[in-house]
Backbone as CSV, one residue per row, in Angstrom:
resi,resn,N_x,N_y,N_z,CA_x,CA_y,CA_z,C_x,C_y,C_z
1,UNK,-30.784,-3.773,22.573,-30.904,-4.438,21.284,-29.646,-5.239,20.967
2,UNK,-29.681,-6.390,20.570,-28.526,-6.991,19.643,-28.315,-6.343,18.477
3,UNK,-27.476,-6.927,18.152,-26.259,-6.821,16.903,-27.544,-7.327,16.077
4,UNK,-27.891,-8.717,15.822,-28.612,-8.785,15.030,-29.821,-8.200,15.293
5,UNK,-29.949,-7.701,15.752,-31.346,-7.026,15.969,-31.399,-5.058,14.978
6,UNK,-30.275,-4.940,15.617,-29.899,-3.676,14.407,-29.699,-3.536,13.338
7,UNK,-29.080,-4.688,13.241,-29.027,-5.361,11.315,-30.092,-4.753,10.729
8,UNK,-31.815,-5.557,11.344,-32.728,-5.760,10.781,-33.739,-4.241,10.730
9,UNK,-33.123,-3.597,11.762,-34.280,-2.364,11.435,-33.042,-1.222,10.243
10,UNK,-32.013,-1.563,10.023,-31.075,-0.532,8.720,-31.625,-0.756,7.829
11,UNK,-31.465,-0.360,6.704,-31.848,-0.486,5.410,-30.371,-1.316,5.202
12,UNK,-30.284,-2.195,4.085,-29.650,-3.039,3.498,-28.085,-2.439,3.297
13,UNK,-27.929,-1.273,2.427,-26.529,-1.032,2.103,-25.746,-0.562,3.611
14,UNK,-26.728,0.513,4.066,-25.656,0.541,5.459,-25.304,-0.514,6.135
15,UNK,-26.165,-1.247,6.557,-26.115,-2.071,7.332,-24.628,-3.575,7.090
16,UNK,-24.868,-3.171,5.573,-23.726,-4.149,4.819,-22.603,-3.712,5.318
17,UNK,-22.477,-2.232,4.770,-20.882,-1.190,5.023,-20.814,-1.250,6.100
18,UNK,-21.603,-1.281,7.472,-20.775,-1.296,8.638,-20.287,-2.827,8.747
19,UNK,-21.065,-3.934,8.507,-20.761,-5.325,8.672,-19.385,-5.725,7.758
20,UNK,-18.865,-4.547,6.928,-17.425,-4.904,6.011,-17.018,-4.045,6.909
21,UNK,-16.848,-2.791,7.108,-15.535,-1.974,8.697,-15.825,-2.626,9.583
22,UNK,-16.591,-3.036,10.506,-16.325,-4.137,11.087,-15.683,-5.296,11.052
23,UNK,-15.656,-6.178,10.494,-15.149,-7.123,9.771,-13.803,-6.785,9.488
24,UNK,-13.185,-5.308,8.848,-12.217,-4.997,8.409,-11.066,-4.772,10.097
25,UNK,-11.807,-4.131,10.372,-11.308,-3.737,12.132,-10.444,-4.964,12.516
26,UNK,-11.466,-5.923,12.547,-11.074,-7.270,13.168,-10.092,-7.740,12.976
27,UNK,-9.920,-8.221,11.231,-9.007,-8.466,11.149,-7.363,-7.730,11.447
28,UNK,-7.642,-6.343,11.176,-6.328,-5.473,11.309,-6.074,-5.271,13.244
29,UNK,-6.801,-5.664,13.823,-6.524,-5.946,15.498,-5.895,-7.347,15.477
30,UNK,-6.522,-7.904,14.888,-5.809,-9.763,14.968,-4.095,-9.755,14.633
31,UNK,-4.306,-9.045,13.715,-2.977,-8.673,12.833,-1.762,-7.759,14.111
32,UNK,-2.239,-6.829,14.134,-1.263,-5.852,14.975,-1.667,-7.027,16.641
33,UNK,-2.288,-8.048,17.109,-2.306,-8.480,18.744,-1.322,-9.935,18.031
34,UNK,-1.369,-10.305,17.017,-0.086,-11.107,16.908,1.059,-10.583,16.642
35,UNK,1.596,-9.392,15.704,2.950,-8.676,15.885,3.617,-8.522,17.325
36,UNK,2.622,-8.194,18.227,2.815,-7.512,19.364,2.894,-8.664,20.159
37,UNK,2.673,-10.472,19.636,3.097,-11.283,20.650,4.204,-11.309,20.445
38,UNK,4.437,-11.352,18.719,6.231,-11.648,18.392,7.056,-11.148,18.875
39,UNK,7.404,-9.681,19.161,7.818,-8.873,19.292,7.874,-8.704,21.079
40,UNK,6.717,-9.203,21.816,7.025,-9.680,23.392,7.865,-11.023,23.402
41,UNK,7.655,-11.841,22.354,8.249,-13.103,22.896,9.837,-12.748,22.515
42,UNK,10.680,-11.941,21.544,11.717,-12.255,20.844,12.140,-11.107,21.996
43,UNK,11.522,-9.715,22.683,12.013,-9.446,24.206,12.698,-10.236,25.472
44,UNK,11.274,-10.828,25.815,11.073,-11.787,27.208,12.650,-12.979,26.809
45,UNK,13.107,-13.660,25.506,13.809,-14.119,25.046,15.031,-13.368,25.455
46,UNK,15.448,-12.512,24.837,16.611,-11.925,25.104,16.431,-11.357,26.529
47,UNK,15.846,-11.077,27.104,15.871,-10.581,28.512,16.210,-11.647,29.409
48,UNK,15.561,-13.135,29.272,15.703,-14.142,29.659,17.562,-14.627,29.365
49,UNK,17.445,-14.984,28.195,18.908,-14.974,27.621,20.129,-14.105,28.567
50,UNK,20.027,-12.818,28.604,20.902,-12.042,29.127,20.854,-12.142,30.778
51,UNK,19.831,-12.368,31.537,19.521,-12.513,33.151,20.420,-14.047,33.447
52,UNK,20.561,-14.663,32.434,21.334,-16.662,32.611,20.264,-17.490,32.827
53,UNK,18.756,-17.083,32.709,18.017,-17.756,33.582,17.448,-18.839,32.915
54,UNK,17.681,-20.193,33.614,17.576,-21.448,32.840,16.432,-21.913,32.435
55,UNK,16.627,-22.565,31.538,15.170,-23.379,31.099,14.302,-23.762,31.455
56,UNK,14.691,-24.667,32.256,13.601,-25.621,33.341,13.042,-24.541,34.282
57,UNK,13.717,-23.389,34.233,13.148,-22.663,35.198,11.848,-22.119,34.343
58,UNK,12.258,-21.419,33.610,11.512,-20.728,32.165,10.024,-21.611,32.234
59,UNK,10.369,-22.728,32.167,9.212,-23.532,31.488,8.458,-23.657,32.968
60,UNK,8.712,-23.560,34.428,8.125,-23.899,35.454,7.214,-22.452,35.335
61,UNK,7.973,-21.444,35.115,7.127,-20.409,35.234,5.788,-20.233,34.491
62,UNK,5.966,-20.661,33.113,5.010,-20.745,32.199,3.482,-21.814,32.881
63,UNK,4.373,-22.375,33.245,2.898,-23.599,33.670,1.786,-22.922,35.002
């Protein structure tokens, strides 16, 4: 079965309340998978920083 397909056999209020914790989930994962880029990039930064390792190099790797 789909997602929308389960919708339609709930009765109305459940079906709402899971579609708001759901919804709620999402956003608070979006939230904590961008902290957790900041917090890799301001690492990889200082790790980079402290190893001497140059720019142009930095940026070859990325590509």
């Amino acid at each position: 079965m789909t997602t929308k397909d389960c919708f339609s056999v709930l009765p109305p209020v459940p079906a709402a309340a899971i579609r708001t914790t759901a919804q709620g989930n999402e956003k608070h994962v979006r939230s904590l998978l961008f902290k957790l880029a900041v917090e890799m990039d301001m690492m990889m930064n200082i790790l980079a920083e402290a190893m001497e390792i140059p720019e142009e190099q930095l940026r070859k790797l990325r590509v």
